[in-house]
C-alpha positions as CSV (number, residue, x, y, z in Angstrom):
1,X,-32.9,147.0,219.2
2,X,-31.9,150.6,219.9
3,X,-35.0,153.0,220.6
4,X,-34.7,156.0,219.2
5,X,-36.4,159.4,220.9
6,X,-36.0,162.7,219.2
7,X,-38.6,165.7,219.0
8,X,-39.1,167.2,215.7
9,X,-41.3,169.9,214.4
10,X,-44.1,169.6,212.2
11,X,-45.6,172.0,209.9
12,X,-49.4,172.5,209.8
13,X,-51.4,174.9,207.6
14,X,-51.7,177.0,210.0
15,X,-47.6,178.1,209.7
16,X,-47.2,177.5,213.3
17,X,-44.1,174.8,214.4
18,X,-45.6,172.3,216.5
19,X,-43.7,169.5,218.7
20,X,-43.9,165.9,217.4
21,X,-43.2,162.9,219.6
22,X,-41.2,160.5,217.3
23,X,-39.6,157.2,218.1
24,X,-38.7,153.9,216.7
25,X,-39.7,151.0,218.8
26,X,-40.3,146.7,217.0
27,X,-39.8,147.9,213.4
28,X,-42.6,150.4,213.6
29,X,-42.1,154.2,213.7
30,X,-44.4,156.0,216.3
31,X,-45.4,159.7,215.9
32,X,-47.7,162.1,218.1
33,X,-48.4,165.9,217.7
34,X,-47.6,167.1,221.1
35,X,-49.8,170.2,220.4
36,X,-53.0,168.6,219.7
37,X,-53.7,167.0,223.2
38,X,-57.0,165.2,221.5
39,X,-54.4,163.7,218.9
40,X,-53.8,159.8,219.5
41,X,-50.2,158.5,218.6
42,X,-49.7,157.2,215.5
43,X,-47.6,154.4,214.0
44,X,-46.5,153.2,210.5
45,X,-44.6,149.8,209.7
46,X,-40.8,150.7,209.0
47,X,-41.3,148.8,205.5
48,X,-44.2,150.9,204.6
49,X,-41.8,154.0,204.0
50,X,-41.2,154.1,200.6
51,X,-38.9,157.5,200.6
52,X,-37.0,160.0,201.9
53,X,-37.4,163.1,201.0
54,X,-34.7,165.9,202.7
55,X,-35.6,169.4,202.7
56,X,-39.0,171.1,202.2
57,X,-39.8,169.4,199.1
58,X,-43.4,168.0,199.9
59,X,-46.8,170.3,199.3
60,X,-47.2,171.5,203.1
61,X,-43.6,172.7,203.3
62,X,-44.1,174.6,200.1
63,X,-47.2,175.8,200.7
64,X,-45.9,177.4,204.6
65,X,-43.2,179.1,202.7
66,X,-40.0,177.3,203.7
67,X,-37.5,176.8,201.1
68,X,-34.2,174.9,201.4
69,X,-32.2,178.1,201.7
70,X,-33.7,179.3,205.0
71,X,-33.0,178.4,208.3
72,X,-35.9,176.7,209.1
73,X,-36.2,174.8,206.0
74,X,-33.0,173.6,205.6
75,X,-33.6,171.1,208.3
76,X,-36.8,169.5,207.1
77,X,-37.9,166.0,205.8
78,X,-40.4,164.0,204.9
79,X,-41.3,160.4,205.2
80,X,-43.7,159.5,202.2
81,X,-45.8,156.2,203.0
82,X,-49.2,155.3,202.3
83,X,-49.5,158.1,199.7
84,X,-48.7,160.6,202.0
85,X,-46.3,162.4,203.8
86,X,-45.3,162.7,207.7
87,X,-43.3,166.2,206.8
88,X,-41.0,166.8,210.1
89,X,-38.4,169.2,211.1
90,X,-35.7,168.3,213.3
91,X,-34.1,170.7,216.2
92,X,-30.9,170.8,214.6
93,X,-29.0,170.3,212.1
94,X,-26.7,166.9,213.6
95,X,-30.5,165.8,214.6
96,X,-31.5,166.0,211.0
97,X,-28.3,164.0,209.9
98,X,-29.0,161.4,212.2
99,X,-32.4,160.9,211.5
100,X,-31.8,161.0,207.8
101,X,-28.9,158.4,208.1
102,X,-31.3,156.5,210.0
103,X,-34.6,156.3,207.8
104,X,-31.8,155.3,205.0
105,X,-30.7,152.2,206.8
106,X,-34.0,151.2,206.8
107,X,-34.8,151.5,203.4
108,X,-31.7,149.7,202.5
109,X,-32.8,147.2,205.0
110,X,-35.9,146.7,203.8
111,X,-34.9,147.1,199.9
112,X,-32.6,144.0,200.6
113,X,-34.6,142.1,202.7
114,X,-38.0,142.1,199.8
């Protein structure tokens, strides 16, 4: 299996862009807030994502301001699992394409494997 390592941003309430650790690794995607030190990593079955959402379209993008049309915004997404969402933003926009293709391979994966 390929890992995958690529940084992303994360909005928090507080407006402030904040690196998150994010990798693939055994069907599982891992993710860590490198800001909060006290923060433990995190991980969520690949088959638990249930969508993809691209752009700012989840309640803590909206509510930090960032629409589709700005810089900033038009490189966000959003896992939704568990009845939540893991809302990221990648560094650039070819590292949002291939983290998008990505998470859609897996739901087609999954989709054909259940």
């Amino acid at each position: 299996r390929r890992h995958h390592r690529r940084r992303h941003r994360h909005h928090h309430h507080n407006n402030n862009d904040h690196n998150n650790r994010l990798y693939v690794r055994a069907d599982r995607l891992y993710y860590r807030n490198l800001a909060s030190a006290h923060k433990r990593e995190k991980c969520v079955p690949l088959d638990a994502i249930e969508q993809l959402l691209a752009g700012p379209t989840s309640d803590v993008f909206q509510r930090n301001g960032l629409t589709a049309h700005s810089s900033d915004g038009a490189r966000c997404f959003s896992l939704v699992f568990g009845g939540r969402t893991l809302d990221l933003q990648a560094a650039s926009s070819d590292e949002l394409a291939i983290w998008t293709h990505y998470f859609q391979q897996v739901r087609r994966r999954w989709h054909l494997h259940s």
